[in-house]
C-alpha positions as CSV (number, residue, x, y, z in Angstrom):
1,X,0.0,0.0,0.0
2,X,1.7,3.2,-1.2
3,X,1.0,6.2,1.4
4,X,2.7,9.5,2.2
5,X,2.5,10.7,5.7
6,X,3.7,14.5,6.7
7,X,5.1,15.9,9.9
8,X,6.5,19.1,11.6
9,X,4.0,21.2,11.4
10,X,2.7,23.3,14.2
11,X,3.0,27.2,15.5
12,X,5.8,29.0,15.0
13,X,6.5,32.9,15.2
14,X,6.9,35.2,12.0
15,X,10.4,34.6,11.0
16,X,11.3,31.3,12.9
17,X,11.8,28.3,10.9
18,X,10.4,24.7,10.5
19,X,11.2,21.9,8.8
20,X,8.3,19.5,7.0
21,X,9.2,16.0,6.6
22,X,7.3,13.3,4.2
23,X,7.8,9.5,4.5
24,X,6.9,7.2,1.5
25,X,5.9,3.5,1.7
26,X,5.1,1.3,-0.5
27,X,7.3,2.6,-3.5
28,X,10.8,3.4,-3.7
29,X,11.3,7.3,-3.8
30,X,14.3,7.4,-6.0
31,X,12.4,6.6,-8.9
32,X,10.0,9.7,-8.2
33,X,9.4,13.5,-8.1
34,X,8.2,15.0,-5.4
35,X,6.0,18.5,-4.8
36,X,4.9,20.2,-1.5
37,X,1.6,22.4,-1.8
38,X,0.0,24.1,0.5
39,X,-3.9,25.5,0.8
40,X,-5.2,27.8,3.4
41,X,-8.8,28.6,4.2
42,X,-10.8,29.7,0.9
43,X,-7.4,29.4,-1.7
44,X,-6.8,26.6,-3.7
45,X,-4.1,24.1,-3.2
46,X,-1.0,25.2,-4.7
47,X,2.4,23.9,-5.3
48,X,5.2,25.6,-3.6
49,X,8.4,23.3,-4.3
50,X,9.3,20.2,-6.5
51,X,12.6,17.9,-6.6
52,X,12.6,16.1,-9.4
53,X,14.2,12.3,-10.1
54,X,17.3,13.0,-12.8
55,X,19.3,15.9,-10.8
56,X,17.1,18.6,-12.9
57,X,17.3,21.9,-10.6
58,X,14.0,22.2,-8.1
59,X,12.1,24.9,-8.9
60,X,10.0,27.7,-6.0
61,X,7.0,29.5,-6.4
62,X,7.8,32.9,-5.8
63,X,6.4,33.3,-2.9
64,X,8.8,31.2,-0.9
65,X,11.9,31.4,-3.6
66,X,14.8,32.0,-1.2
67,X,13.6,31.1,1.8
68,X,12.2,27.5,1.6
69,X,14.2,24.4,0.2
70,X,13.3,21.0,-1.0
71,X,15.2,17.7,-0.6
72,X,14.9,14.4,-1.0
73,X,16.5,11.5,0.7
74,X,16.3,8.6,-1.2
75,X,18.0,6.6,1.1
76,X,15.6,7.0,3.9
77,X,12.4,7.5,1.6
78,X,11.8,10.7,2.8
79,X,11.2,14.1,1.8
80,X,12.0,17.5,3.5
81,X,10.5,21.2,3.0
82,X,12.5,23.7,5.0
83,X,11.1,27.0,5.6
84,X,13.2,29.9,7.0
85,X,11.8,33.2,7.1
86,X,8.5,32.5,8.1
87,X,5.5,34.8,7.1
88,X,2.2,34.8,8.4
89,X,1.4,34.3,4.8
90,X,3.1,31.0,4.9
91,X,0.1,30.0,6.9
92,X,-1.5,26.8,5.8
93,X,-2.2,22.9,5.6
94,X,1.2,21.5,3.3
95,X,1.0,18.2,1.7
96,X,3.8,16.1,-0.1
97,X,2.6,14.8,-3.3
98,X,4.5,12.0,-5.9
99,X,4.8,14.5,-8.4
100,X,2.3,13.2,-11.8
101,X,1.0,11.1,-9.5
102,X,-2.2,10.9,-7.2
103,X,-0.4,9.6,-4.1
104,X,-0.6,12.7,-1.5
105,X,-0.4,12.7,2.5
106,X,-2.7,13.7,4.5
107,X,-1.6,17.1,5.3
108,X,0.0,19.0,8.2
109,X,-0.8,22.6,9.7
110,X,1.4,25.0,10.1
111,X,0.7,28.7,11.6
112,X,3.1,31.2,11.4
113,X,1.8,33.9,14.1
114,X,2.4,38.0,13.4
C-alpha cells in the first residue's frame, strides 16, 4: 500500500523556521518526483516546491523562492521542506505529493503567528 504521511508542522513565530518531513511506503522514492503544496482557508491548493528524479534543478513558487528548500532523501524515503523566514502568509495545511501522480499525504498545519 503506497501512502505518504507528513510531519513538523505546528506554530511558530513570523520569522522562525520549521522543517516539513514526508515519509513514502510502498514505492521506492528514487524513482520519483516529489511536490509540497500548500492551501489555506478559501485558496486553492498550490504547489510551492518540486525535486525532481534526474538531478534537474527544483524549482519555488515565488512566494517562498529564497527562503524554503526541497530535498529528497532517497535513502531514507523521505522528503524535506524547509522553511526559513516565516510569514504569516506561509500559513496553511502543506501536503507532499508523488509529483504526476495521485499519491498525497494527509496534510500538516502550520501557523506562522504575526
Amino acid at each position: 500500500q503506497v501512502r505518504l504521511v507528513e510531519s513538523g508542522g505546528g506554530v511558530v513565530q513570523a520569522g522562525g523556521c520549521r522543517q516539513l518531513s514526508c515519509k513514502l511506503s510502498g514505492l521506492d522514492l528514487a524513482r520519483y518526483s516529489v511536490s509540497w503544496h500548500r492551501q489555506s482557508p478559501g485558496k486553492e491548493r498550490a504547489m510551492v516546491a518540486a525535486a525532481f528524479v534526474g538531478g534537474d534543478p527544483s524549482i519555488y513558487d515565488d512566494s517562498v523562492k529564497g527562503r524554503f528548500t526541497i530535498a529528497k532523501d532517497n535513502a531514507m524515503n523521505m522528503a524535506y521542506l524547509q522553511m526559513n523566514d516565516l510569514k504569516p502568509e506561509d500559513t496553511a495545511t502543506y501536503y507532499c505529493r508523488l509529483q504526476f501522480t495521485n499519491y498525497w499525504g494527509q496534510g500538516t498545519q502550520v501557523s506562522v503567528l504575526a
